[in-house]
C-alpha positions in Angstrom: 81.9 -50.6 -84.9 85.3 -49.6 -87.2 84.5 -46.6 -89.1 86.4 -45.3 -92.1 88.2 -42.3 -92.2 85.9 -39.5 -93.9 88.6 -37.3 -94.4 88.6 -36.0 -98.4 84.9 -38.6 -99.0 82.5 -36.0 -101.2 79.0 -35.7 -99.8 75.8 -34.4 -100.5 73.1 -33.7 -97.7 69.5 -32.9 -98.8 67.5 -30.5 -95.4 70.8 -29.2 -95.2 69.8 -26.2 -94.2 67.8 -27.7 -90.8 68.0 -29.0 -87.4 69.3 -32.1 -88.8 71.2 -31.3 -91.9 73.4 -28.3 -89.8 74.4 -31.2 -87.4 75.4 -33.2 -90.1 77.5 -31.2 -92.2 79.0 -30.1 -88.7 80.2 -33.2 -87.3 81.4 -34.7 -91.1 83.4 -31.2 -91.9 84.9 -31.6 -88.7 86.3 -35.2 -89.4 87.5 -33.5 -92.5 85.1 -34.4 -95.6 83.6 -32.1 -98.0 79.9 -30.9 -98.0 77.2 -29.8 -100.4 74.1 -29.5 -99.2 70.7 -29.1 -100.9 67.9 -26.9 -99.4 65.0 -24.7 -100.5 66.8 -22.1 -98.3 69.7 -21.2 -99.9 73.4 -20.2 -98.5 76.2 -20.1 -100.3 78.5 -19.4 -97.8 77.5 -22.7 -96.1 77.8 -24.5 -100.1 74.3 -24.9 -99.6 72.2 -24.8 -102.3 68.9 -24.2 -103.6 66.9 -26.6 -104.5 63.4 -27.6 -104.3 63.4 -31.2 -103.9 59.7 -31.7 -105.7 61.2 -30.1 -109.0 62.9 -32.5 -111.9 64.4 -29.7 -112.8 65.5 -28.0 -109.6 67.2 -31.5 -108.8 68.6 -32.3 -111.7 70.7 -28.7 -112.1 71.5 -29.1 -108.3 72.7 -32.5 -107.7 74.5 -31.9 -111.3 76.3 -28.4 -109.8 76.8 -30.4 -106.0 78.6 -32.8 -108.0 80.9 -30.6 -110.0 81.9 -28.5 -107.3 82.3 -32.0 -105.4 84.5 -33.5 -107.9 82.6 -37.0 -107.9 80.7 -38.3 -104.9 81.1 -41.1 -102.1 77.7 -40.5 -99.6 74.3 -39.2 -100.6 72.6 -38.5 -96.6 68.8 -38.2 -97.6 67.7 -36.3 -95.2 65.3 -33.6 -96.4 61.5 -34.2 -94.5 58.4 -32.7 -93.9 55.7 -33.6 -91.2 52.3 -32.5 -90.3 48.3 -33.5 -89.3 46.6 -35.8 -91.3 44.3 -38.2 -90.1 43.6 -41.7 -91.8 40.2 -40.6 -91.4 40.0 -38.1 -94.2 40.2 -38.3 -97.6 44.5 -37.4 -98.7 44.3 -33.5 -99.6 47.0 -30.9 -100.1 48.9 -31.7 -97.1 49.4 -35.7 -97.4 50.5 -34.7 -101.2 53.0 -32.7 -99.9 54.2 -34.6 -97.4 54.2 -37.9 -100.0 56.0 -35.5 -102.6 58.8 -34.2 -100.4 59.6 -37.5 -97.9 59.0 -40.2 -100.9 59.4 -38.7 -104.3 62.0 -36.0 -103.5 64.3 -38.5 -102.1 63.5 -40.4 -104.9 64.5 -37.9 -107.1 67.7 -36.9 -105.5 68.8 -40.5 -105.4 68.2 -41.5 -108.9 69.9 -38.3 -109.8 73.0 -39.0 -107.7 73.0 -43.1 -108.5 75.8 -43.0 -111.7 78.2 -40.7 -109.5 77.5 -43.3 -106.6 78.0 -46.4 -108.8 81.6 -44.5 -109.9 82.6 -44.4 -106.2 81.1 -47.2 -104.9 79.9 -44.9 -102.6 77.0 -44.9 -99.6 73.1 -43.9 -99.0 71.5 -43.1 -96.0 68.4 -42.6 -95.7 66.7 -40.9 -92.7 63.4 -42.5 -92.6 61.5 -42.7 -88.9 60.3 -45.4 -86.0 57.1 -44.5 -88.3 58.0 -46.3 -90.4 57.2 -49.4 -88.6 55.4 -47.9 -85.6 52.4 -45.6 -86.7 51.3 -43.6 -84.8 47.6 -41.7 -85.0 46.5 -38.6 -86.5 49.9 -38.7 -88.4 49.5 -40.9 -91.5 50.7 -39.0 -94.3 53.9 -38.7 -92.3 54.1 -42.6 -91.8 53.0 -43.6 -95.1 55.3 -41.5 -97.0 58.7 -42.9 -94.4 57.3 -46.9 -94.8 57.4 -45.9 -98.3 60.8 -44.7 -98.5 62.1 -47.7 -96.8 60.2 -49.9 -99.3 62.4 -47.9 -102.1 65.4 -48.4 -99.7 65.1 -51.6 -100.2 64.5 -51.8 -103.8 67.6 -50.0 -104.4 69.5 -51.9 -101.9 68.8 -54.9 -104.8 69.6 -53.0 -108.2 72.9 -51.2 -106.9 73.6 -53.5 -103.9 76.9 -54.9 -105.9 78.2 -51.2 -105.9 76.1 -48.4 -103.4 75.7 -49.5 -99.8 72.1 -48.5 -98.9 70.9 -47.7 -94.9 67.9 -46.6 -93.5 68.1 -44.9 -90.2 65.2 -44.7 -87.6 65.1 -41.8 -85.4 62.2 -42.0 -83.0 61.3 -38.7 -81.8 63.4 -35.2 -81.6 62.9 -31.8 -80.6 62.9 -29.8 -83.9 60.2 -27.6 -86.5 59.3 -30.3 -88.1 56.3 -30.7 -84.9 55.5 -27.4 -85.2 52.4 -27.8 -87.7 51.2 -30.8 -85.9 51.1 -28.5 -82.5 49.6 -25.7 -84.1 46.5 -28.0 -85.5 46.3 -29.2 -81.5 47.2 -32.5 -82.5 50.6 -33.0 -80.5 51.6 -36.2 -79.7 53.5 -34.9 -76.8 52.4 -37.7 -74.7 53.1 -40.5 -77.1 56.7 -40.2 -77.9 59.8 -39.7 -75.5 62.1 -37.4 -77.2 66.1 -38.3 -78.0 69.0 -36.5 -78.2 69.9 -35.1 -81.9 73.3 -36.3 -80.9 71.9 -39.9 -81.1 71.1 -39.5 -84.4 74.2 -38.2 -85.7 76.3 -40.8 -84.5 74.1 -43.1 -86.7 73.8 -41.3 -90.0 77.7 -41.3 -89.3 78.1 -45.3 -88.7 75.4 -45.5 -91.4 77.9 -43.6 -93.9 81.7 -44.6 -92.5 80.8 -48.6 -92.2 83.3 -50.4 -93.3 80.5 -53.2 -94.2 77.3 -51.3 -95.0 74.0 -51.5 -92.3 71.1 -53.0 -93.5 68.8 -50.6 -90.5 70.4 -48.4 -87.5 67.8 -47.6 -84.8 69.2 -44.2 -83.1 69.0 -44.7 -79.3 68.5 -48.2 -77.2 64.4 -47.6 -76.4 64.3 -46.7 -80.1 66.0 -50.3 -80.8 63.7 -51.9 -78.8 60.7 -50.6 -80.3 62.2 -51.3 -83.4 62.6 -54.8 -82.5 59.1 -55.3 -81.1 57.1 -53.3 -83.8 58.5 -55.5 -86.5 58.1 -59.2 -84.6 55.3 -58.3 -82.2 53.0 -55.7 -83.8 50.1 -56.4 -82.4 51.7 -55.5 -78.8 52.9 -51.9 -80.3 49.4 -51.6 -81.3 48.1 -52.2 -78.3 50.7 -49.8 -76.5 49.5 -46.9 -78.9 45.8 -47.7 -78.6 46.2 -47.3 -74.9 48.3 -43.8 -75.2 45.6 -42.6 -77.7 42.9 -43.4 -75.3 44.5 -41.5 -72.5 45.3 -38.9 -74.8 41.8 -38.8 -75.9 39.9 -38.8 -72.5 42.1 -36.3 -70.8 40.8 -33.6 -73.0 44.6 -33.6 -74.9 42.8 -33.1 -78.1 40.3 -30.8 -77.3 39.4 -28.2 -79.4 41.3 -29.6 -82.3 38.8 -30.3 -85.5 40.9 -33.2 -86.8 40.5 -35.1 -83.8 37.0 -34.4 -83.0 36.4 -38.1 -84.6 39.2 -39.9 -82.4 37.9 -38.1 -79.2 34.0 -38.9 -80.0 34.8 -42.4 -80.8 36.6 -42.7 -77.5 34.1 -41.0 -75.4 31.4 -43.6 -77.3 33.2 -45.9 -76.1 33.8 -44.8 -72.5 30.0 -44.0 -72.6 28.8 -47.7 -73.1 31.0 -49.8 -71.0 29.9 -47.3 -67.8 26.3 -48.6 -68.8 
């Protein structure tokens, strides 16, 4: 695929500040563009700057300052995300809010903020949305609501600024970073169900998302992730079958146990296991 040059292109990167934004901003400084990112952590010497992405006002005053110190804009990288346990089960508390209000709404807000300076450059989105965005998996459904959500928005923007903003949504499927951390800590990891990639995957394509000559539509990151790609979105009701299995190995090999937000999965399972041996 024939990239553009990104030398002197003006870009904004929301997450900056984590596993994902600092390999960003790494590999696009080196190819020479300019970088502002936006983070709740803050660090000036990086040009990153503070903003909480579930505040109008936060947003506004940073993508406004990004943009001056940018001088105008060519690629907005929407990469700022939160994960974490939530079962369909229960009813949405504190932590599927959150996870809605940062993955959805914040990139919604960062996006509508940066749209006129986008139009003006004809310029590129990319959004980092997830394989769960098409393949769910359990005990995670906060996380995949909110990123089948944000590709539904993708896609509506796609429409309104497609004659002047490119618009691509990029699938990682499953890498080693924080973001797992509260999911581990509630005993819910899904260790077993995914096959990590390299980070490296995934910045070579946010890059061919954002130097395209001819904008992507959807860029899985890695050749199993394009395959389940493929397959969740004509075959579902084979990748549901694949996960079912996984979560009833998971289940009966004691995986879960001790975890309170699972005890439903396991119970059903063992109900399950329970008649059919009768």
């Amino acid at each position: 695929m024939s990239l553009r040059n990104a030398h002197g292109l003006r870009v904004i990167i929301t997450g900056a500040s984590g596993t994902f934004g600092r390999a960003f901003t790494a590999r696009l400084q080196a190819q020479g563009a300019v970088v502002v990112g936006l983070d709740v952590n803050a660090d000036p010497g990086a040009d990153i700057l503070a903003c909480d992405i579930t505040s109008d006002e936060q947003v506004t005053d940073a993508v406004a300052q990004a943009i001056r110190m940018l001088g105008g804009l060519d690629i907005l990288i929407n990469n700022a995300g939160i994960g974490g346990p939530a079962p369909a089960e229960f009813a949405p508390g504190a932590e599927v809010r959150r996870q809605l209000e940062v993955n959805l709404l914040g990139t919604w807000r960062v996006t509508a903020a940066c749209v006129d300076a986008l139009v003006a450059s004809r310029g590129r989105i990319v959004m980092l949305a997830s394989r769960m965005a098409l393949l769910q998996l359990p005990l995670a459904a906060a996380y995949g609501a909110s990123k089948r959500a944000l590709v539904a928005y993708a896609d509506a923007l796609r429409m309104e600024l497609g004659t002047h903003v490119g618009v691509t949504c990029v699938y990682p499927s499953s890498v080693r970073s924080p973001i797992h951390s509260s999911t581990t800590a509630a005993g819910l990891s899904l260790e077993g169900m995914s096959r990590y990639e390299p980070l490296d995957g995934v910045v070579d394509a946010v890059m061919r998302a954002a130097l395209s000559r001819r904008p992507r539509r959807d860029l899985p990151t890695s050749a199993r992730g394009a395959l389940e790609f493929f397959l969740a979105r004509h075959v579902p009701a084979l990748t549901d079958r694949i996960v079912a299995r996984t979560l009833a190995g998971r289940a009966g090999s004691g995986a879960f146990a001790g975890a309170p937000l699972a005890a439903g999965v396991v119970a059903r399972h063992e109900a399950v296991v329970s008649g059919a041996a009768r």
